[in-house]
C-alpha positions in Angstrom: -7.5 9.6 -2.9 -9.4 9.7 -6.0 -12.8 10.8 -5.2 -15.9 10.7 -8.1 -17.8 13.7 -7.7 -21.5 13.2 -9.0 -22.0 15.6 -12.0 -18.6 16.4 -12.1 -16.6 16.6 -15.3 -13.7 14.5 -15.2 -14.1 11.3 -17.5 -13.9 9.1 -14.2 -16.8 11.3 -12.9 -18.9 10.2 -16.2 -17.6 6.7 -16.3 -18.3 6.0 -12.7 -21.5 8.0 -12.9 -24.9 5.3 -12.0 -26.6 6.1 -15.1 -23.4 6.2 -17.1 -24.6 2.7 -18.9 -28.2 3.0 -18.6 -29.9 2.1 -21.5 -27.4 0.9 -23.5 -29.9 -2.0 -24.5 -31.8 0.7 -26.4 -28.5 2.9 -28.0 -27.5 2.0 -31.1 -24.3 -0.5 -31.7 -21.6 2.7 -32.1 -23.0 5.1 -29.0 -22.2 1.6 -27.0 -18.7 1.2 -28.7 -17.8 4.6 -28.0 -19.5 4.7 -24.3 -16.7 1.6 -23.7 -14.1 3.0 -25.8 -14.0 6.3 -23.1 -14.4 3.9 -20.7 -11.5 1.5 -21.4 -9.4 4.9 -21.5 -10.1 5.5 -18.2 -9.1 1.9 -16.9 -5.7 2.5 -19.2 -5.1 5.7 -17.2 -6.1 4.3 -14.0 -3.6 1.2 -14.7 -0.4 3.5 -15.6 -1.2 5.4 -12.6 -0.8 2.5 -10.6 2.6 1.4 -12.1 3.4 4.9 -11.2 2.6 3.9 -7.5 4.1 0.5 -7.3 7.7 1.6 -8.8 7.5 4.2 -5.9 6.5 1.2 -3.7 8.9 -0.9 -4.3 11.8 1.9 -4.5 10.7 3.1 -0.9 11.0 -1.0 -0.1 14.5 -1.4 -1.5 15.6 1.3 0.5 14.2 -0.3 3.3 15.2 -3.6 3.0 19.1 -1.9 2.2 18.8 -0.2 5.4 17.2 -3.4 7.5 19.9 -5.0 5.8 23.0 -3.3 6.1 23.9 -3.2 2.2 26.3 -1.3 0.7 24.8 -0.8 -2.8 22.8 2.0 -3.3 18.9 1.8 -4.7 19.7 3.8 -7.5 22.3 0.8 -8.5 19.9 -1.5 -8.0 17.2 0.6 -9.8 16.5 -2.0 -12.5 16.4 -4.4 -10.8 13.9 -3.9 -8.6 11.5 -2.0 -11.0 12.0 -5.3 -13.0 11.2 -7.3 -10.3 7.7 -6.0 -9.5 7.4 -6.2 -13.5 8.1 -10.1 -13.9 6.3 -11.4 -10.7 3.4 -13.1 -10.8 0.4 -11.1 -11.8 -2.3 -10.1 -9.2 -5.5 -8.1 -9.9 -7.4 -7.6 -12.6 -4.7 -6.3 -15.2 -6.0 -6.9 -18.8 -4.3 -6.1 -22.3 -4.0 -3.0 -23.3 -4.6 -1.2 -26.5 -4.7 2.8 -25.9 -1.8 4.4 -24.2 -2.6 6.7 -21.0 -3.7 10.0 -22.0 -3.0 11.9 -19.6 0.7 10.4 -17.9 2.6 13.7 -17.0 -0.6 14.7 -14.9 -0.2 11.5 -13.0 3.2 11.6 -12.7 2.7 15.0 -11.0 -0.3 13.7 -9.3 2.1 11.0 -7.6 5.1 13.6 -7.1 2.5 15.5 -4.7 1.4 13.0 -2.6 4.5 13.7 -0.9 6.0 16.7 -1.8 9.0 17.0 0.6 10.3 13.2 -0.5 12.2 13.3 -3.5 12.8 9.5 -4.4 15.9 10.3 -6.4 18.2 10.5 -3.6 16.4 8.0 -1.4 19.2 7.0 0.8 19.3 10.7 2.1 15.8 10.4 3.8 15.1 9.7 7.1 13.2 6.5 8.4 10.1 8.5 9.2 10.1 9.8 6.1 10.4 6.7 4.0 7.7 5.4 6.2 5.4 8.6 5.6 5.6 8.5 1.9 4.9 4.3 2.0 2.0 5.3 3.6 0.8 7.7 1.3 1.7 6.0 -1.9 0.1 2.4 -0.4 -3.2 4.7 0.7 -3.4 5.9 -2.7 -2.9 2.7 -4.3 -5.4 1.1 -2.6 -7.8 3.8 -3.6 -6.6 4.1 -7.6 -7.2 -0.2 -7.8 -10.6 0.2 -6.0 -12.0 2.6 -9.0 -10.5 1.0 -11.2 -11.9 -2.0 -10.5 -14.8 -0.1 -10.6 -14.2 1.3 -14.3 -13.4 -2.5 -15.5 -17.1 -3.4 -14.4 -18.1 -0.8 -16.4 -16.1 -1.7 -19.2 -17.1 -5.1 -18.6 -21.1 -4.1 -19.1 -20.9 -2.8 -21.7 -18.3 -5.4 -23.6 -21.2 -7.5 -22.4 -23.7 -5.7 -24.2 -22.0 -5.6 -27.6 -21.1 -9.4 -27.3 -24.8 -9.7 -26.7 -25.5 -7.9 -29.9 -23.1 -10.4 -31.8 -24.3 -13.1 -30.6 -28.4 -12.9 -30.6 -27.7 -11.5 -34.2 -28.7 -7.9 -33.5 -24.9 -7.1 -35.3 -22.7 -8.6 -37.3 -18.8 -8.9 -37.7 -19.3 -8.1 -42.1 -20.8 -5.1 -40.9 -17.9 -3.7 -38.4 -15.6 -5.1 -41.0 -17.1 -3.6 -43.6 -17.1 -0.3 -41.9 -13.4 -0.3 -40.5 -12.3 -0.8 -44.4 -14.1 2.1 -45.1 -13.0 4.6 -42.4 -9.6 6.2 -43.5 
């Protein structure tokens, strides 16, 4: 489970902290821009981690399905397949565009490998019933908890978005301004 610890010093800790966005009426335009830029980091890191999940997911699901069944071809044959599947349904959630790439993707491919450490997914077909339903369990628990914060990190993200459209809007910026700057930073 991914747990914020108040104080603490992991970007989610800041992000999700209460006072992490307080006063960004009075900060000037770039301490917002960069307060959403670490924040929209976070949700991209949050988001791969929870395509991590769902392939597990839905591999731990083919293999149940083969079993329930009775097929004869193996997951691993059918491994594109169903990680394409969960790719081209219909969208649910929140999931927004985006434009960083996850900074920190082996430590949440680790992070996932541990949440059951004696189910190794890459010979599935191997593992007992119980076990398939243990590690559906944990990677479903953990799911559940990596969407709630970062659900919680998009609000965020979304406040202060908010507060820079503001800015645009009642005049307080202007778009010849951030151009004018982004031509001039190498």
């Amino acid at each position: 489970m991914i747990e914020v610890r108040p104080g603490g010093r992991r970007r989610i800790d800041r992000v999700l902290s209460p006072d992490y966005a307080s006063g960004i009426e009075h900060r000037d335009l770039g301490g917002v821009r960069e307060l959403r830029d670490e924040a929209a980091q976070e949700e991209t890191d949050l988001s791969y981690l929870r395509r991590v999940l769902h392939a597990r997911i839905d591999i731990v699901h083919a293999e149940q399905r083969r079993r329930r069944d009775g097929g004869s071809a193996s997951v691993v044959e059918q491994l594109v397949q169903i990680l394409s599947d969960g790719a081209m349904g219909p969208a649910a959630g929140s999931g927004r565009h985006q434009t960083t790439e996850p900074s920190r993707a082996e430590a949440h491919r680790r992070h996932v490998e541990a949440l059951v450490s004696d189910v190794d997914l890459s010979d599935v077909t191997s593992l007992s019933a119980a076990k398939l339903d243990r590690a559906l369990a944990a990677y479903t628990a953990e799911e559940d908890s990596v969407s709630t914060r970062r659900r919680e990190v998009q609000e965020v993200v979304d406040r202060l978005n908010a507060e820079i459209a503001r800015r645009y809007r009642e005049g307080a910026a202007s778009v010849d301004a951030l151009l004018a700057r982004e031509r001039d930073q190498p």
